[in-house]
N, C-alpha and C positions, 0 to 999 in steps of 0.2 A: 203964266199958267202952262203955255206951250212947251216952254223949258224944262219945268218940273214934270210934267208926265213923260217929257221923253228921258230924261235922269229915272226916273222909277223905271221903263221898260229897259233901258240898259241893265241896272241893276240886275232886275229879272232875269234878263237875256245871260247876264255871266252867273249867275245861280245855277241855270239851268243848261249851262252850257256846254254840249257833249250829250245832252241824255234826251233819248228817245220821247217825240211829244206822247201821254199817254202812260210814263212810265213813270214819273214824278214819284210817286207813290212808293213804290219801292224804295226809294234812296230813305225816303222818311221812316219807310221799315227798319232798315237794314241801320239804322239812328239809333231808333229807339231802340232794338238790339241791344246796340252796342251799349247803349246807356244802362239798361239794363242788366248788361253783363258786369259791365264796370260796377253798376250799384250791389249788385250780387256776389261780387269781389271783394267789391269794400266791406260789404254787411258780413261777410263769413271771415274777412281780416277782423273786423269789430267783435265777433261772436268768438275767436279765436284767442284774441288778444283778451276780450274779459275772463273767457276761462280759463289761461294762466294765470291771472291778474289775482280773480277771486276766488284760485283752486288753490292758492298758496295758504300752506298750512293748514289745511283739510286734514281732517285724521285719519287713520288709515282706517279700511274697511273689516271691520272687526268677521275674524273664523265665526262660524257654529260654535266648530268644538271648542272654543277659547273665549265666549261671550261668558262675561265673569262681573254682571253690573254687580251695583250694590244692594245685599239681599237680607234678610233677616239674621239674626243670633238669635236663638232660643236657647231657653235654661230648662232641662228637665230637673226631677225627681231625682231619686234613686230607682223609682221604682214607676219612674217614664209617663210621669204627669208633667204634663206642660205649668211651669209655673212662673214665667216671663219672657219676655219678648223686648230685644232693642235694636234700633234700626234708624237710620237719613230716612232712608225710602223703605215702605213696608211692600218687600217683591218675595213672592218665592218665584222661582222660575220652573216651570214645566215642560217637557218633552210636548212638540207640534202632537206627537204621535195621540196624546193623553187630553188632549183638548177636544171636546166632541164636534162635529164636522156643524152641526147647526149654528153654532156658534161661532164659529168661524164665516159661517157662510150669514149669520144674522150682522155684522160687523161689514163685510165687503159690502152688503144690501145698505147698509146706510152709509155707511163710508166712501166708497168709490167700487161702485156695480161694474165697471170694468175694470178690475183689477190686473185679471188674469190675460187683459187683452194690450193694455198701455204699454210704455217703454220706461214707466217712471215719472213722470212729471205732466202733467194738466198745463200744456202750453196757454191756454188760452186762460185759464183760472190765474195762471201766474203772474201771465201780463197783465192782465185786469187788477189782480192785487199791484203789482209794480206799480201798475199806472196811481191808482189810488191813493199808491202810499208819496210817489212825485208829487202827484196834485195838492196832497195835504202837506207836502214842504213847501210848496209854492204860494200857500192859501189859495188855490184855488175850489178845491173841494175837503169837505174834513173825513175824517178818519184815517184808521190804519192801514192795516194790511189783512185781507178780509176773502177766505174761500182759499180757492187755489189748491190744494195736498192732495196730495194721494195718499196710498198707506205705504209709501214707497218713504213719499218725503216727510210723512209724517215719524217715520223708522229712522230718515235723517237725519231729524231735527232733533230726536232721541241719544242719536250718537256723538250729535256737534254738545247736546247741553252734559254728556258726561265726558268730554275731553274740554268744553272751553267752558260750563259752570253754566248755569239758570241764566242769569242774565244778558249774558254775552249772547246763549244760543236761541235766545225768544224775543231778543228786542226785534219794534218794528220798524226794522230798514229796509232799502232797498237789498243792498250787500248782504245780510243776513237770506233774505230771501233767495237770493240767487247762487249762494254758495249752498245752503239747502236745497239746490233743484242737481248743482254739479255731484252734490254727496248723492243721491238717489241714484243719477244716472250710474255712478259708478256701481250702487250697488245692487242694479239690475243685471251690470254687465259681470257680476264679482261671485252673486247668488241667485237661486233657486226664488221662483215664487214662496214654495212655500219655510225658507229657509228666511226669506225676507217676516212672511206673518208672524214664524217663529219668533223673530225680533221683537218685531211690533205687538205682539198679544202678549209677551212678557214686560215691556216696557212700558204701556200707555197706560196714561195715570187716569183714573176711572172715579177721583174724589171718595172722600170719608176711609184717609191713609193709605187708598190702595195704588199699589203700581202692579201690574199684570191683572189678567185673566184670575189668575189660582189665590192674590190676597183680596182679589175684589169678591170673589165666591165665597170666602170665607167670612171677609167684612162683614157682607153685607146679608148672609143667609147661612151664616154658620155651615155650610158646603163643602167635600170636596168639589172644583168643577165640572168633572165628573157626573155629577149628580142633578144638578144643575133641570130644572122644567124650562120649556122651552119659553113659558111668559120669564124666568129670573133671567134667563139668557137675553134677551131682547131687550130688559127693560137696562143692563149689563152694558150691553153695545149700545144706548143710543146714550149713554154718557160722556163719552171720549171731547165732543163738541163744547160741552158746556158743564163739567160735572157739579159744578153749583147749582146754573141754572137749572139742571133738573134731576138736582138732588133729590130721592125719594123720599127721605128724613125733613127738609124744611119745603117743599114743593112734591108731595106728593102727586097732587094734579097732574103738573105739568109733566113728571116722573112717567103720568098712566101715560097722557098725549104723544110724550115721544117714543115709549114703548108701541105704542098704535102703527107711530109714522115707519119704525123699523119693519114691523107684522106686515104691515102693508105693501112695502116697499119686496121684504121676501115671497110675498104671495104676489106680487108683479112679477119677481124675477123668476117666477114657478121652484121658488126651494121650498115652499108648504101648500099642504090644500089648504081650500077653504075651511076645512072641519078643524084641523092645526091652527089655522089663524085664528076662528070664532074660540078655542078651547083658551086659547092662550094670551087673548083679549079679556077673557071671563075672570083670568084670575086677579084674586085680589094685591094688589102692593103691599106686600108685607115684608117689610125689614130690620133688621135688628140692630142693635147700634155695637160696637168694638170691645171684646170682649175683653177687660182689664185684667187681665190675668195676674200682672205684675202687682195691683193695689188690692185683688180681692184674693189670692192666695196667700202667701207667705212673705209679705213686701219688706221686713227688715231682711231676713236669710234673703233674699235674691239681691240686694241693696249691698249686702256686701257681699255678692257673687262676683256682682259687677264691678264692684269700683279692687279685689284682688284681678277680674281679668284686664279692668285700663293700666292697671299697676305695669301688669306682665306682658301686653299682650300690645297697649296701643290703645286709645278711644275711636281710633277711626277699622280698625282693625274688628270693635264690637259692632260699631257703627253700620258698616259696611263688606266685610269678608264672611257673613253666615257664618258663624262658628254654630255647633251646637255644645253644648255645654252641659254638662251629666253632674248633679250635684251629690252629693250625700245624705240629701236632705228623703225621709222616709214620710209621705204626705197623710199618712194615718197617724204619725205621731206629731207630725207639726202641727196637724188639726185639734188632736187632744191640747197638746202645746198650748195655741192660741187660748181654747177654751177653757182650760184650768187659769191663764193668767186671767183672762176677762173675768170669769166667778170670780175669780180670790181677791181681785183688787175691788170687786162690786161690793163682796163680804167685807172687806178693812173698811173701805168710805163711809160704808153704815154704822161703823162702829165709831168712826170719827165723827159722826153727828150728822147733821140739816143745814147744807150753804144758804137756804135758801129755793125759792120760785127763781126759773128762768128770767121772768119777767111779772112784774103787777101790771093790768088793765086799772086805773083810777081816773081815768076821763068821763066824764058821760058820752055814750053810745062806744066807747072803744071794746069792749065786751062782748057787745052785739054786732060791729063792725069784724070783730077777729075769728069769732064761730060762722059770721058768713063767708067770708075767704077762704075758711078752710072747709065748709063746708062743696063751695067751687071746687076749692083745690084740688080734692079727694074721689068729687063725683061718687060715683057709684063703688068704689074700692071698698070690697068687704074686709075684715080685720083678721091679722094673722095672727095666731099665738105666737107669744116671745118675743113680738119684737116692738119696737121701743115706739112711743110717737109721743108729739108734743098736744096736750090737752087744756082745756080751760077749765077751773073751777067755778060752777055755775048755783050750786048751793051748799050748807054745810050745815049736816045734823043737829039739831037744839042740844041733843045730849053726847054730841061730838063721836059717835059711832062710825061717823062717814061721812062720804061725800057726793055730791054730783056732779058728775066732770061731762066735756062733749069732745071729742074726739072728731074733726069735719061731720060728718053726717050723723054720728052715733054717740048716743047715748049710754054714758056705761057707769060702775059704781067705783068708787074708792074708798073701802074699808079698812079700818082703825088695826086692823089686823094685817094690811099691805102696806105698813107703813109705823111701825108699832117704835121703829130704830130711830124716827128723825127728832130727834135730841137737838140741842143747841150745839155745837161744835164745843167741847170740852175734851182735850187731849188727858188732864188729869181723872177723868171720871172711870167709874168704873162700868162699863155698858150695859151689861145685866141688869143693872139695877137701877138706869137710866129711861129705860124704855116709856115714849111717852102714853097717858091714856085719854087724851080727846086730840083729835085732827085738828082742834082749833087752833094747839100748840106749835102746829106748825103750818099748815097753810089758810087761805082767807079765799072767800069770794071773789073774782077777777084776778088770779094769779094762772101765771102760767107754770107749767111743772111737765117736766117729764115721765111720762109711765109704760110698762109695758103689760102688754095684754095676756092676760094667764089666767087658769083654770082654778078653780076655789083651793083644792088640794096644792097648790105651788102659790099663794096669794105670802108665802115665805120661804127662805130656801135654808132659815136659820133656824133652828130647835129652840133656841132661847129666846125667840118672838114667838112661837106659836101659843097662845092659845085655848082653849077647846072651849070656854062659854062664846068667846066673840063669834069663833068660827061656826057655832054653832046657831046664831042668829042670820048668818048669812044664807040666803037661799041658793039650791045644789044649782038650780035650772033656771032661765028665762030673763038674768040678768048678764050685762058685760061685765065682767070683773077686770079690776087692775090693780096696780102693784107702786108703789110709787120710787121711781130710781131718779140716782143724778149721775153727771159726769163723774168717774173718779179722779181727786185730784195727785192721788199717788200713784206710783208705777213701779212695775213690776220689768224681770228680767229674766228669763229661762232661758237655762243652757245646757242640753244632751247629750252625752256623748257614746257612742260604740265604743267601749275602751280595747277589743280586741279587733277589732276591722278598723279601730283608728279614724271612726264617721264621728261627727257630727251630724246627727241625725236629726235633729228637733234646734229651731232656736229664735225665742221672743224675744226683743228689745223694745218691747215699749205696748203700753195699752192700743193706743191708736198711732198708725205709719202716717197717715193723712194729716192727723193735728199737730205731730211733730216726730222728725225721720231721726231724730238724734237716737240713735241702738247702743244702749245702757248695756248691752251682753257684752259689745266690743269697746265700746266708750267710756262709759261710765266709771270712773274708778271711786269705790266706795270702801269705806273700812268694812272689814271681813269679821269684827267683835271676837268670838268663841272658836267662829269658823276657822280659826287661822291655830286653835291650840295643837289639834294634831301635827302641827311642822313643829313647834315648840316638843314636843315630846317624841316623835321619833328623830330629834339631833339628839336628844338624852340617849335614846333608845340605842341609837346609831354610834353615835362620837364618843360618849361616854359609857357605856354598858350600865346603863339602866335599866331596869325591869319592870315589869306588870307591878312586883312585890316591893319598888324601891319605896323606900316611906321618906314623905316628907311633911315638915311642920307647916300646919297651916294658922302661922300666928300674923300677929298686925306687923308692916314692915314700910319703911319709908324710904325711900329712894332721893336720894339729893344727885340734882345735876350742876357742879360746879362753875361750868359752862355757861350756861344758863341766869345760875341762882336761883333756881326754885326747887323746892321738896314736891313730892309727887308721894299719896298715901293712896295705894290700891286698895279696895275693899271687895267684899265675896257678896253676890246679889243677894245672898238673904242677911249680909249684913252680922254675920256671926262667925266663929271661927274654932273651929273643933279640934286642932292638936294636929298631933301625929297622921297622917293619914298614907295610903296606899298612893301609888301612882296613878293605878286604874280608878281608884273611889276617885280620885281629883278631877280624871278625864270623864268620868260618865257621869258625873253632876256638874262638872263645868265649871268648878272651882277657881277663880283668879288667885290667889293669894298662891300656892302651888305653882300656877302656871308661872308665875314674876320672878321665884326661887328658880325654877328649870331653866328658864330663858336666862336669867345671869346665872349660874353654872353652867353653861354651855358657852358664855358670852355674847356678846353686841355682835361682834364683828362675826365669828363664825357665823350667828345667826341668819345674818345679811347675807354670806355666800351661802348657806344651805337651803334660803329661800329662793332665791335668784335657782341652783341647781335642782331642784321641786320645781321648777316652770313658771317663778312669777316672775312680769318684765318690770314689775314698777319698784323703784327703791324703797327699802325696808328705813323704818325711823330711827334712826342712829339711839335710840334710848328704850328704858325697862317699859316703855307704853306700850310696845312694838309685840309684846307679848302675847296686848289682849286686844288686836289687833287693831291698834290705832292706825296704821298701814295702810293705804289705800291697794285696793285691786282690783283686776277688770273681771268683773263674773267668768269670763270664756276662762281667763287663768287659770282661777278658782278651781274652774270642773276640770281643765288638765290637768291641774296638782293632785285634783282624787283619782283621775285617772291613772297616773301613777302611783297611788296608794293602793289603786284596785290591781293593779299589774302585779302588785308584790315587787314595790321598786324602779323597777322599769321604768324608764320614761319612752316615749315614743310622742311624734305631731301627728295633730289632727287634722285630718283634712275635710274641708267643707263643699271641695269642689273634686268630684270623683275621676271625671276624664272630660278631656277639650280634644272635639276634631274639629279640622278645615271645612268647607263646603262642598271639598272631596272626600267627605269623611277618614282623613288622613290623621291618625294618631296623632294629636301635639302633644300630651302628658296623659300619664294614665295611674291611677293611685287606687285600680279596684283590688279590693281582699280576694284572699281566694274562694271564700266559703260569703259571697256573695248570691244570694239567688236570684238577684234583679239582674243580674248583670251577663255578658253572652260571654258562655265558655270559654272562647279564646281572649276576651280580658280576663277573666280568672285567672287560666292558665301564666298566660304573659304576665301580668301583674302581680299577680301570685309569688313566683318564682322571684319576680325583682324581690318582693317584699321579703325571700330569705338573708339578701343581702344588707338588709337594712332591720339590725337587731335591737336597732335602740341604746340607751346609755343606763345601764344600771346603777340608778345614782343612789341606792340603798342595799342592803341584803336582803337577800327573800325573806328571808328570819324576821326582821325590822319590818317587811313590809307586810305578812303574815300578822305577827304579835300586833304592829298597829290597826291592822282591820279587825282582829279580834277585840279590840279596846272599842273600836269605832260600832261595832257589831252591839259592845255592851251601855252604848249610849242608847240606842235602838231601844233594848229588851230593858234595861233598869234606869235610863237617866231620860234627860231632856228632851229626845227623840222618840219617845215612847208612841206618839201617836202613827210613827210610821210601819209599827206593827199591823196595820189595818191593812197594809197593804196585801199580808197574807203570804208574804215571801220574805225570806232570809236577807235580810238589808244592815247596812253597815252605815254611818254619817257621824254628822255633826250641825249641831244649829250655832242662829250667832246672834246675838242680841248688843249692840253696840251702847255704853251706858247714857246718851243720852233719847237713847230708843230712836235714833233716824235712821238707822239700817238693823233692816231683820233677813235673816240669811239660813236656809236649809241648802246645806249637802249632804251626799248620800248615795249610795251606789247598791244595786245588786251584783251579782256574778255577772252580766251580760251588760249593763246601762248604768252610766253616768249621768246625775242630776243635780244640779246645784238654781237653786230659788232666791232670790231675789226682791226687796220692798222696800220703796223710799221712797221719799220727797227727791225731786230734782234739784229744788235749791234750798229744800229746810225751811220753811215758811214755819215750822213748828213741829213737835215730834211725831211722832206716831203716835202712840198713844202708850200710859203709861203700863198698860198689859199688855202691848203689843208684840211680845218676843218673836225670836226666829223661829220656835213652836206653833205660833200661835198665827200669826200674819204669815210665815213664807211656808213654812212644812203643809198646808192643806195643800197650797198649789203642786207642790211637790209627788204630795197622792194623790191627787185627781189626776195628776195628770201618768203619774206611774202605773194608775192604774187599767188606765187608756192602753197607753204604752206595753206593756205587759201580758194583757189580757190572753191569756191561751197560750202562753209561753213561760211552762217552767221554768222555777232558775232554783238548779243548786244552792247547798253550801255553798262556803266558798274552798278552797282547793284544799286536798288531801294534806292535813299538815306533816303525815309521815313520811311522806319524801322528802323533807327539809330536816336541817339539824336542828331540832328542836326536841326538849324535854318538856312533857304536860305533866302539872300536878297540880291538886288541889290545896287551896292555900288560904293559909286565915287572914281574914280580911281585916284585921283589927294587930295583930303583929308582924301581918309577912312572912311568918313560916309553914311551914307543911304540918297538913292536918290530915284528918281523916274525910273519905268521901262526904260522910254524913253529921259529920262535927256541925255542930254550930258556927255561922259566919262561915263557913266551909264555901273557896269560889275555884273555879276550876281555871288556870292561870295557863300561859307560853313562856318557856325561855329558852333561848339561845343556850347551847349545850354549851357549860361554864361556866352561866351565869348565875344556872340555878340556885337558890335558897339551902345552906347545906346544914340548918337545924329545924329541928320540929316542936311544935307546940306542946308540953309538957302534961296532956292531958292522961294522966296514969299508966303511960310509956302502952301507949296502944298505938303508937306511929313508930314503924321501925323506917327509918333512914334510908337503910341502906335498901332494903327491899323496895319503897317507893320508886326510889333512883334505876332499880336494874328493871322493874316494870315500866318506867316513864321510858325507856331507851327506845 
């Protein structure tokens, strides 16, 4: 024991050896110093070394002036309606300047209240999340990476996910965290506070599509931000944390509670009074859901907006670079557009008969189970005229006069008279005479059906269903009336054109975009029937100097293709055959047997190239079918090829996409006319001027294409087109009736507007129907919708024919020679100086010759 303690006091003694008794103390200072200093070395070698480590390949720190995320494409109008929208991420980006200061200052209140005081990063939030997310690699504690941002690193982590992508820049790692603390610092040290918000209020994604400030104002309140009350503001900013969890669309509630927590939060930091917070507490959460511009405007024409600018442009370039996009497209006439297809295809489906009830209820209690669900569904929703809803048959007249239908809450009638069309499906019938008269005929008790809500005077939109004893039993007042409609199973295809600005102004492809996006204007290649005889006669007109007066036989004629081995016998729709006839009598009754003569005197092969140079891209049938247009073509062709008939020859392209700028609204193409009035001076100008350079291909003579709109003028006024007289303006066309009636086809043009209509089955499940011509099924769409189109806008003649080389005279429609003004058969004819007729009808030498000729000059 002795031993041992004096070994410990030695020890001690050389410890302490040299140093003052009393002083000890110090040396263990001047220790832990040094320890200190050393760990203080090391720790800032550690802190040094990971910020090389995890500063490598950090992106650079993006300019103001040169912040260029990824921001919307818009498609206007012609005439600057927004009528689509494409985009990754839905941003506009906005000047700090234009962001109102409450807003900003409601955002740093819930965000980080010391924004304007920090260096960039929440050391202590950071570490906490680090530690967190160690511990949850460790199992020792769970979760992620939890708190910790500022609007610094939150601006960071904006910047790392568009140079290293979503996943990379939001996983929860440690390394991701801390290379988000080194990108803040730098861009503290790089930018401006408020150059940083700028960042951050254009980039943080705010849920329900929005990225910024300026698409979430719009999102969600139809706004500019601008405009913005200071409850939309608040309830705006306390989104950023959680934009699901307090979505105002599925969590209303919690929506108000964190709008509170923001209110509150600014009336701590004294940026509102009390009266501000209580006002903006009070208001109600009200939000609107994304307005589909693209499906509820014009979604075929914007559908192929887009997929010509992925063509030219790049899908990430629509995607992503804000273009804005200036169409051709005129919104008063695409709206007529839409609504002439929708009636016309509603009018042909009723004429094709009764598919049938949606659905039959035959369960017991299924009846009473489906009026109560929809009675829930509906709740209080009063009923709007016109528009469509699915109802229940609930009883049916002993003497079949009508019906009792329920509608969810409401009670309404279905009368024999809203429904007079539903016939059995019979393609051979003839509809008029079809019409049924008791409802029992067509629906039953527990059926469901489609109807729409309408006023007693519209309980038909057909004259051949009305009426006046039924309608006359119906009461004016104090009942619901309705209508009974179904889906149409045919479709329709409109295509307009500006034939001297070169627009595309109007253009349907299809009844509904939603049920199927297939655009029968661009896609659809359908035989063209009649539609196609005009190319047939002006190659006579053109290649062979043919005339208005040329006569040709219209007898029975058989066609052998040796190729083949089959005969081919053309017949005339009424199935009869008159002789000799005029050129113009063949074209404005629409005569086949004529047209099969013109087409072989012109030939096969020419025919093929004179189609193809008239503007159609699909191959013509190498045989005499090709005449009456067994041919397939794409409707848009179709109306470019009149449009070079309305040219008087001329061809020229149309364009459906008017001007593309950058997002510095920088010129990428520009195809405005000059006598545009939607459009700004200096594109008229500039565009304008281009446009003299580019004069087109005159793939006919004015002559030819004059004499041929006069022909097409007299389908109009005496033949097949008769009904588009209604229009009330000088119109020129042609219809098409294909023989086994599955395509019915109106063209047709004024002096100003190209229209060509369209009506089919998609796959032919069966014909049309056996009256269905291109009169009859496409031509109404064609005037409703021309008449939309047109309304308040004269349209000439068509152009002065005395500026052209042409001779006019009156001419006998039964020989082909010159007659007298007021002869009998007397029609007043075009020809090409040369071609003219150089005998006269021998009616007791009252036609001088030569005198006709020097007055016709």
């Amino acid at each position: 024991m002795s031993d041992s303690k004096t070994t410990d006091r030695s020890r001690s003694k050389l410890v302490l050896d040299g140093v003052p008794k009393g002083r000890w103390w110090k040396v263990l200072l001047k220790l832990g110093g040094w320890l200190a200093l050393t760990g203080a070395t090391a720790g800032a070698v550690a802190l040094v070394a990971i910020y090389y480590k995890y500063s490598e390949g950090l992106p650079a720190i993006p300019k103001v002036d040169e912040y260029w995320p990824p921001i919307v494409t818009e498609v206007y109008t012609d005439d600057a309606v927004l009528a689509g929208e494409f985009y990754s991420e839905r941003r506009k980006v906005v000047p700090y300047e234009r962001i109102p200061k409450r807003l900003v200052q409601a955002f740093i209140a819930s965000e980080d209240s010391s924004f304007f005081d920090h260096f960039g990063v929440d050391v202590l939030g950071t570490a906490r999340a680090g530690f967190k997310t160690v511990g949850a690699k460790l199992g020792l504690r769970s979760g992620g990476i939890q708190g910790g941002s500022t609007l610094t690193q939150q601006t960071a982590k904006a910047v790392l996910i568009s140079a290293e992508g979503y996943k990379s820049a939001t996983a929860k790692t440690l390394t991701r965290k801390i290379r988000e603390a080194i990108l803040a610092l730098r861009l503290e040290e790089a930018l401006t506070k408020e150059e940083i918000l700028y960042l951050y209020l254009n980039n943080v994604f705010l849920g329900h599509h929005s990225y910024g400030v300026q698409s979430a104002a719009e999102n969600y309140y139809r706004k500019d931000v601008r405009d913005l009350t200071l409850g939309e503001m608040t309830l705006i900013a306390g989104l950023p944390q959680a934009p699901s969890r307090y979505s105002p669309f599925l969590r209303p509630d919690a929506a108000r509670k964190r709008r509170a927590y923001v209110l509150r939060r600014m009336l701590t930091e004294g940026m509102i009074s009390q009266a501000e917070h209580d006002a903006a507490n009070d208001e109600p959460v009200k939000v609107y859901p994304v307005e589909d511009v693209f499906h509820e405007f014009a979604p075929y024409f914007v559908e192929q907006v887009r997929k010509d600018v992925v063509d030219r442009y790049g899908n990430p370039a629509l995607l992503k670079e804000g273009l804005k996009v200036f169409t051709t497209m005129d919104s008063e006439r695409q709206r007529a557009a839409q609504d002439a297809v929708m009636d016309g295809l509603l009018s042909v489906d009723k004429r094709q008969g009764w598919r049938g009830p949606v659905q039959q209820l035959t369960a017991p209690g299924a009846l009473e189970a489906f009026i109560a669900g929809a009675r829930k569904a509906m709740g209080k929703e009063e009923l709007t005229e016109g528009r469509l809803y699915v109802a229940a048959v609930t009883a049916i007249d002993p003497d079949g006069k009508g019906a009792d239908i329920q509608v969810g809450p409401h009670h309404g009638r279905l009368p024999l008279l809203g429904m007079r069309w539903a016939r059995k499906v019979n393609p051979e019938g003839y509809y008029p005479a079809m019409m049924i008269s008791s409802v029992k005929k067509a629906i039953a008790v527990g059926d469901l059906v489609v109807v729409r809500h309408v006023k007693k005077k519209d309980l038909t939109d057909d004259k051949e269903q009305w009426d006046k004893k039924l309608a006359e039993e119906i009461p004016d007042e104090g009942v619901k009336l309705f209508r009974l409609e179904q889906t149409p199973e045919a479709q329709s295809a409109l295509v307009s054109i500006d034939p001297h600005r070169q627009y595309l102004t109007a253009m349907v492809g299809g009844y509904d975009f939603d049920d199927n996006e297939f655009n029968r204007a661009f896609q659809a290649c359908r035989q063209p029937g009649s539609s196609f005889k005009p190319f047939v006669y002006s190659a006579a007109l053109e290649q062979l100097n043919w005339t208005e007066a040329t006569i040709i036989v219209d007898s029975p004629i058989v066609e052998h293709d040796p190729d083949n081995k089959v005969s081919w016998k053309p017949e005339n729709y009424s199935e009869e055959f008159v002789g000799d006839v005029l050129l113009r009598t063949a074209l404005v009754n629409s005569m086949n047997i004529p047209a099969v003569k013109t087409f072989g005197a012109v030939g096969v092969k020419n025919m093929a190239e004179w189609s193809t140079r008239l503007g159609l891209t699909t191959p013509m049938n190498m045989d005499f079918s090709a005449a009456l247009g067994s041919s397939c073509v794409y409707p848009v062709d179709l109306a470019n090829a009149y449009a070079t008939f309305n040219r008087y020859g001329r061809k020229k392209p149309t364009y459906f996409v008017r001007k593309v700028e950058d997002r510095w609204g920088r010129t990428l193409e520009d195809h405005t006319a000059f006598d545009d009035a939607w459009a700004p001076l200096q594109d008229r100008v500039a565009a304008g001027y281009a446009r003299l350079f580019e004069p087109g291909e005159q793939v006919m003579s004015p002559e030819v294409g004059f004499i041929l709109t006069h022909l097409l003028r007299g389908v109009v006024l005496q033949g097949t087109g008769g009904p588009a007289t209604r229009l009330g303006k000088p119109a020129a066309g042609k219809t098409g009736t294909t023989n086994d009636s599955f395509d019915a086809w109106f063209a047709a043009y004024t002096r100003d507007l190209v229209t060509v209509a369209w009506v089919g089955y998609d796959l032919n499940p069966h014909p049309l129907g056996r009256y269905e011509t291109g009169g009859r099924a496409a031509l109404p769409i064609w005037l409703n919708y021309m008449k939309r189109a047109l309304e308040g806008r004269p349209q000439s003649e068509f152009y002065p024919w005395q500026s052209m080389d042409l001779v006019r005279l009156h001419i006998d429609k039964k020989t082909g020679k010159i007659t007298s003004p007021g002869a009998k058969n007397s029609e007043l004819m075009f020809f090409k100086k040369g071609t003219e007729p150089k005998d006269a009808v021998p009616d007791r030498n009252q036609v001088d010759v030569d005198q006709f000729m020097m007055g016709a000059q």
